[in-house]
N, C-alpha and C positions, 0 to 999 in steps of 0.2 A: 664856430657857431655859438652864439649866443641866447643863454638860457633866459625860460621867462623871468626867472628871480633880477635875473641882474640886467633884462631889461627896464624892467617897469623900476628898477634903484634907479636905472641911469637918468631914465623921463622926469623921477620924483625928487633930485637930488638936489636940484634947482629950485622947488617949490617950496616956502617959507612951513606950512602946516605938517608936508613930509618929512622935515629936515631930520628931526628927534624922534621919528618913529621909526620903531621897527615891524616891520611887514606880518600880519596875523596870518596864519596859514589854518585855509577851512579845505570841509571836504566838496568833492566839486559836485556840479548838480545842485545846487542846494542854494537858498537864499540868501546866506549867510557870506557865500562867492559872490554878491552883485553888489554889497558893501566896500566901502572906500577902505582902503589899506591894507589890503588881504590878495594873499596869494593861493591859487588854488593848490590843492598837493597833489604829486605827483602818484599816479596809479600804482597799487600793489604791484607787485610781482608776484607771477604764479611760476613756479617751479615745480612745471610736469614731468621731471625727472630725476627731482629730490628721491633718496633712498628713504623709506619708510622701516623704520628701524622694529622689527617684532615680537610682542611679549612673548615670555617663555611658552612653550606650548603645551595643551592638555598632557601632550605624547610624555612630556619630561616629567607632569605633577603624577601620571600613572605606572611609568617606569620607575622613577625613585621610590613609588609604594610596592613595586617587586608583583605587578598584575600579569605583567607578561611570561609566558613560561618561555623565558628564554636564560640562558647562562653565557658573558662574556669571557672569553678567555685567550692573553697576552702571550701569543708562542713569534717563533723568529721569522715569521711572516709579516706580523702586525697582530690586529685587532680582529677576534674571528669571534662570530656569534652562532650558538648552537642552540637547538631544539631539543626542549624537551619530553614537547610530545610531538606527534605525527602532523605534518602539516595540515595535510589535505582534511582531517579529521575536527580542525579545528573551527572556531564559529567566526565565519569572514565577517558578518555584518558587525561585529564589534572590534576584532581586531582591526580591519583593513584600514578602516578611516580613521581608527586612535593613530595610526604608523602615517597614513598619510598627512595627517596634524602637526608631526613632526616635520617635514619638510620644509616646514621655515628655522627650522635650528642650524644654527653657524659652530657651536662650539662641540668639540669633540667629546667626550665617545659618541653625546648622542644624531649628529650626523649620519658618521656611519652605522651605526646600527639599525637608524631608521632606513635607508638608502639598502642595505643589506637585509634585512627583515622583507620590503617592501617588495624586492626582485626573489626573495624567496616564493614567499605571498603569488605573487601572480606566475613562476613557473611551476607551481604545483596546484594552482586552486581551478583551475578548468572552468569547468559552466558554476563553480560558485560566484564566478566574480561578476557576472554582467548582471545579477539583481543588487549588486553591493553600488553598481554605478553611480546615482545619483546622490549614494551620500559625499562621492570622492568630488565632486563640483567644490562645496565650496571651500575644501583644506588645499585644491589648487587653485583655485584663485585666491585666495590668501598669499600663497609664498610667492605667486606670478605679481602682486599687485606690492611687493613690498620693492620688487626694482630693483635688487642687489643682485647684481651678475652671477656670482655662485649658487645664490639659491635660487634662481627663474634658470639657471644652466641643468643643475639637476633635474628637478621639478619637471621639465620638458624633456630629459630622458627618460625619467620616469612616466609620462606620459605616451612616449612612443612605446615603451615597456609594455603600456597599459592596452592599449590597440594591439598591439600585435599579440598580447597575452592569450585570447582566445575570440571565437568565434563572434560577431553581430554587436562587438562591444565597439568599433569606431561609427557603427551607423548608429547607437546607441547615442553616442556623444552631440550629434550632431544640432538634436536640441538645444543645448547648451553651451554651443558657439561664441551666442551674445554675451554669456559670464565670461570666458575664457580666451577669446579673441584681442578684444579691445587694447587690451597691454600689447599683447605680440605687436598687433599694427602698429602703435605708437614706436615701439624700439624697433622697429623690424629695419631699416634703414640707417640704423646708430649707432656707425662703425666710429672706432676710435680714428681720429686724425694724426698719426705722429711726423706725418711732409716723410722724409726719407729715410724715419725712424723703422724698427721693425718690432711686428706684434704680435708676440710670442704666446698672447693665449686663442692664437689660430692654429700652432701648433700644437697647444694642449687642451685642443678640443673645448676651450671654453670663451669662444665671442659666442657674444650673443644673439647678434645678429643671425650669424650662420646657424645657431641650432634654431634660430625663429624661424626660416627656410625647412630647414631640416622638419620638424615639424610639425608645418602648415602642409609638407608632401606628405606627409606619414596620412593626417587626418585627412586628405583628399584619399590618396590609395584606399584609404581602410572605410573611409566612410561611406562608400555606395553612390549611388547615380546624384543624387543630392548636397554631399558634400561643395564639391566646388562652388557653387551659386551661395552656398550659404557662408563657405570664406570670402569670397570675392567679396559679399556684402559685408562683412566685418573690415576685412584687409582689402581695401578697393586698389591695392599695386600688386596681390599678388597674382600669376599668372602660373595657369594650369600644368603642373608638369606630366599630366593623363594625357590629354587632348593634344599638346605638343608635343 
């Protein structure tokens, strides 16, 4: 198949005024495109699947300042983080959302520390955490919006963590759909193609597809009579796993 470039050379190539020119490229729409010797250019590309790569986060400028009372310590397990005061005792509305900030971090320690902080946090905070809800919106869309498989993998554990954490907190969420939907639909169907290859982060639990399933069921279960209509309208393929 033959491109416009090197149609309109081939029509012009014969023309005495064309001969020693070379073809002006303007943007198209434009008046500029209805001028004699000009090629239109060829549209952007939008890459709605580029990885959006993300700066350091609050969690790592307050951690390196030593805010969190917490102490890391390297025994033959791994990497284990300890408390040094009482969780429950603690003030959720500033800690919760500095640790969920973190959840766009890639490099280690502070990954896990945020990821281990986080699952502390909500199995001991009970009814502190569902007036903390609306600040956790926008530090998970943040890490959901940045595309990078590992951390939209977490993030969405972490959010089933979050629902199931305590009582009225997945009908809570269900507001805020429209922030935190939009990505999942976009990947939710964006299985790796390897033809007859095999793909091995379905065994370690990190496509992303499947946790985008995984989920979307969580926040149906948890979210109340409501839920489902309000996914269905973000994610218009997915289908109810209540109802069926």
């Amino acid at each position: 198949m033959v491109n416009e470039k090197e149609f309109w050379k081939k029509i012009c190539e014969n023309i005495p005024r064309y001969k020693k020119r070379k073809f002006r490229v303007v943007p198209a729409f434009t008046i500029q495109a209805m001028q004699d010797n000009t090629v239109v250019a060829d549209p952007p590309r939008v890459e709605i699947y580029k990885w959006c790569r993300p700066k350091p986060s609050q969690f790592r400028k307050y951690y390196e300042r030593g805010v969190f009372p917490i102490s890391i310590e390297n025994d033959a397990s791994g990497l284990k983080v300890n408390w040094k005061e009482d969780i429950s005792s603690l003030d959720f509305h500033y800690y919760l959302p500095l640790f969920f900030d973190g959840l766009v971090e890639e490099e280690q320690p502070y990954k896990h520390i945020v990821e281990q902080c986080i699952s502390d946090l909500l199995d001991h905070g009970g009814s502190k955490i569902l007036p903390v809800v609306p600040k956790l919106i926008i530090p998970i869309k943040n890490a959901l919006n940045t595309k990078i498989p590992k951390i939209m993998c977490s993030t969405m554990r972490v959010l089933q963590h979050l629902v199931r954490s305590a009582d009225d907190i997945g009908e809570a969420l269900v507001p805020y759909f429209r922030q935190i939907l939009p990505i999942l639909n976009l990947l939710k169907n964006r299985n790796v193609n390897l033809g007859e290859g095999i793909d091995y982060s379905q065994q370690k639990g990190e496509n992303t597809a499947d946790i985008i399933q995984e989920t979307l069921e969580v926040l149906e279960m948890y979210g109340g009579e409501d839920a489902f209509i309000n996914i269905k309208y973000m994610v218009p393929t997915y289908e109810s796993c209540v109802m069926n």
